[in-house]
ROTORLO-893680 format. One record per residue (C-alpha): residue number from 1; x, y, z. Coordinates in nm, 4 decimals. Layout:
<sites>
n, x, y, z
NUM, X, Y, Z .
...
</sites>
This chain:
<sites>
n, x, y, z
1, 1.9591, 0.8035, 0.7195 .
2, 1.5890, 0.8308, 0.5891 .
3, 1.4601, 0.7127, 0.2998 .
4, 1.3377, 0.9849, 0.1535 .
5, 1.7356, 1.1464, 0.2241 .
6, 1.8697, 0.9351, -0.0383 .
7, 1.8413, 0.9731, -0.3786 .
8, 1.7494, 0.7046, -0.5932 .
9, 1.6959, 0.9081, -0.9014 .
10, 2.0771, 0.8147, -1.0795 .
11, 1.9761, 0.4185, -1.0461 .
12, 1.5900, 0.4398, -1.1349 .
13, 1.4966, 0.3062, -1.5069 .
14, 1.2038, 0.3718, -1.7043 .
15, 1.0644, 0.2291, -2.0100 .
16, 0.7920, 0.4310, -2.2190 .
17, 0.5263, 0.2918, -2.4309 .
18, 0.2032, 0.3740, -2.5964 .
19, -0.1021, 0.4421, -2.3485 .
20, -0.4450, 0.3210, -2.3455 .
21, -0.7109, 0.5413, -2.2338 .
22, -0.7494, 0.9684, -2.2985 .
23, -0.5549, 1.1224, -2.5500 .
24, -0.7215, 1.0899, -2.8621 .
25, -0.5081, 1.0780, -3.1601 .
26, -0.1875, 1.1218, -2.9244 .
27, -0.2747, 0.7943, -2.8002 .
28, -0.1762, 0.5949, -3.1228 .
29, 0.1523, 0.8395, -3.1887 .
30, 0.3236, 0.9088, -2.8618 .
31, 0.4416, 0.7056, -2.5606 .
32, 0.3088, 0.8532, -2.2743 .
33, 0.2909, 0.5446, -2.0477 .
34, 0.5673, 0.5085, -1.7769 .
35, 0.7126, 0.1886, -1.6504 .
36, 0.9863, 0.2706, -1.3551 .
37, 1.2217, -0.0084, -1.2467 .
38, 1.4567, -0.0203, -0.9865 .
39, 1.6388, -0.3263, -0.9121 .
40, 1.6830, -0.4188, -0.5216 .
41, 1.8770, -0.6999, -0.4842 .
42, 2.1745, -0.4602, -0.6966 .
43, 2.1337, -0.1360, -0.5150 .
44, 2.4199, 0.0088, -0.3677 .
45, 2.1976, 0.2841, -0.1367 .
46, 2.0355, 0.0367, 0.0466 .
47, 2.1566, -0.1888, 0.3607 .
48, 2.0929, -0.5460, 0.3188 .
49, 1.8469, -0.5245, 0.6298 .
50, 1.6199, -0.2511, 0.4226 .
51, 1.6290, -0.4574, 0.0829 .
52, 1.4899, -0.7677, 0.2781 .
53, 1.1836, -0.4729, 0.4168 .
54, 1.1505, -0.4204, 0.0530 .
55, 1.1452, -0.7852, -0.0658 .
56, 0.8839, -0.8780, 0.1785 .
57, 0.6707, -0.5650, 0.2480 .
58, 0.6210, -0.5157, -0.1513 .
59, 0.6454, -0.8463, -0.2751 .
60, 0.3114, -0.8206, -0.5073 .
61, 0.4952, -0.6099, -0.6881 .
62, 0.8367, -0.7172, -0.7346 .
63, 0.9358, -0.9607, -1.0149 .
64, 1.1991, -1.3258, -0.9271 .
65, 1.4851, -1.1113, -1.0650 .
66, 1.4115, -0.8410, -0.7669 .
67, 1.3086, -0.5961, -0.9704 .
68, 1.0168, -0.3579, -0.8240 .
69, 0.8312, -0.2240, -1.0899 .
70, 0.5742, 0.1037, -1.1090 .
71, 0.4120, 0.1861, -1.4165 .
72, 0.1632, 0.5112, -1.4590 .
73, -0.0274, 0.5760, -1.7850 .
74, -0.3001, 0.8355, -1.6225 .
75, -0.1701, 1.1696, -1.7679 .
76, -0.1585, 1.2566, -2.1289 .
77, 0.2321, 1.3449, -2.0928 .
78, 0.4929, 1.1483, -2.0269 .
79, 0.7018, 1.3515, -1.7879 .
80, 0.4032, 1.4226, -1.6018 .
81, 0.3777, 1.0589, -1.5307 .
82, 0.7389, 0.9894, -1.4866 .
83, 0.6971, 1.2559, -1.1887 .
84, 0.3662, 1.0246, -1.0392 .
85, 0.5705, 0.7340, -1.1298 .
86, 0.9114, 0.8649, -0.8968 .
87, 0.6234, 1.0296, -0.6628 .
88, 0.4726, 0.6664, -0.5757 .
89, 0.8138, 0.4750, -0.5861 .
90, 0.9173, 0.6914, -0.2689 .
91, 0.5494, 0.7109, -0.1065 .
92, 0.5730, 0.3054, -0.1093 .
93, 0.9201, 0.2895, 0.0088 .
94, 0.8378, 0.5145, 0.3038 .
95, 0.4870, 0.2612, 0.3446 .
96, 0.7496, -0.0376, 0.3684 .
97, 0.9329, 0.0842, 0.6765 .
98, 0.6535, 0.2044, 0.8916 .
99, 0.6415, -0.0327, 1.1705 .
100, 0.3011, -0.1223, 1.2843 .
101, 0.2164, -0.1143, 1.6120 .
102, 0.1833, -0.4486, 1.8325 .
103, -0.1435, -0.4838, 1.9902 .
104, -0.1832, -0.5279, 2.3321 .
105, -0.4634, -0.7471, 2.4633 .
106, -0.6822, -0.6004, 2.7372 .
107, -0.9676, -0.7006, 2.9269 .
108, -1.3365, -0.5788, 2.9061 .
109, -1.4392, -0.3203, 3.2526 .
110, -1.6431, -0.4745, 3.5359 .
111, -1.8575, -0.2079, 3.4605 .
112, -1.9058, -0.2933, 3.0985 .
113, -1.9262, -0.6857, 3.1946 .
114, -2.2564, -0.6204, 3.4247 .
115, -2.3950, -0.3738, 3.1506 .
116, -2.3790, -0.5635, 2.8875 .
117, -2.5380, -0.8909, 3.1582 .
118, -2.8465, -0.6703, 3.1993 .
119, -2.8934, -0.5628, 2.8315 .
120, -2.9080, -0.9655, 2.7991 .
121, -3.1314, -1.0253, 3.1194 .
122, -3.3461, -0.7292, 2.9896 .
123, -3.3855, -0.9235, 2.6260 .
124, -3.4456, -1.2986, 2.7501 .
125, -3.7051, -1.1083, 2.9823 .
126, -3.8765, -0.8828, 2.6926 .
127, -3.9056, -1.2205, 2.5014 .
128, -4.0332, -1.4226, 2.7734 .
129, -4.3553, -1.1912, 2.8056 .
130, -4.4311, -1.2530, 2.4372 .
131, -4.4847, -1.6020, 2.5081 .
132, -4.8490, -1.7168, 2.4932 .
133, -4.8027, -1.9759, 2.7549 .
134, -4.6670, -1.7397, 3.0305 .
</sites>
């Protein structure tokens, strides 16, 4: 099952508070500032295998009791940024189990060996005719 098949929305919790920034006089009066938590280490929709993804792929922003924490305060309303807040939670979670790619090591063409010889030869020969002794 995907990530983005399950549905974390029952066990996410947010916490509102005032926002800096735009708003004017809604800034002082209304809590428009997002802060969503969902706890990992308690979370019955995930396998043990995918919490320790979490734990180490988003550490920076996980606190010690293993709770991952997003908080959004760009919008003027507050469900807008609960939306961006739920938006991002799943955009990183789908980040954290992309598997990168193992580079292979491979070695440099004969043809690209000798080219890059004569670009040299052709430099160390340029520089030797600007000598005033030669």
């Amino acid at each position: 099952m995907k990530i983005s098949e399950k549905k974390f929305e029952a066990v996410l919790f947010f916490k509102t508070s005032r926002s800096s920034g735009k708003g004017g006089q809604n800034v002082n009066k209304v809590e428009t500032k997002v802060e969503l938590n969902f706890d990992i280490i308690h979370s019955e929709l995930l396998t043990d295998a995918e919490k320790e993804v979490i734990m180490k792929k988003l550490a920076n922003r996980i606190n010690k009791a293993g709770i991952l924490k997003i908080v959004v305060e760009s919008e003027r309303s507050q469900l807008f940024n609960k939306h961006l807040a739920i938006a991002k939670f799943y955009e990183l979670l789908q980040k954290a189990f992309i598997k990168k790619k193992k580079r292979l090591a491979s070695k440099p063409s004969k043809g690209s060996v000798e080219k890059r010889l004569e670009q040299k030869k052709a430099h160390s020969d340029k520089k030797i005719l600007r000598r005033k002794d030669f």
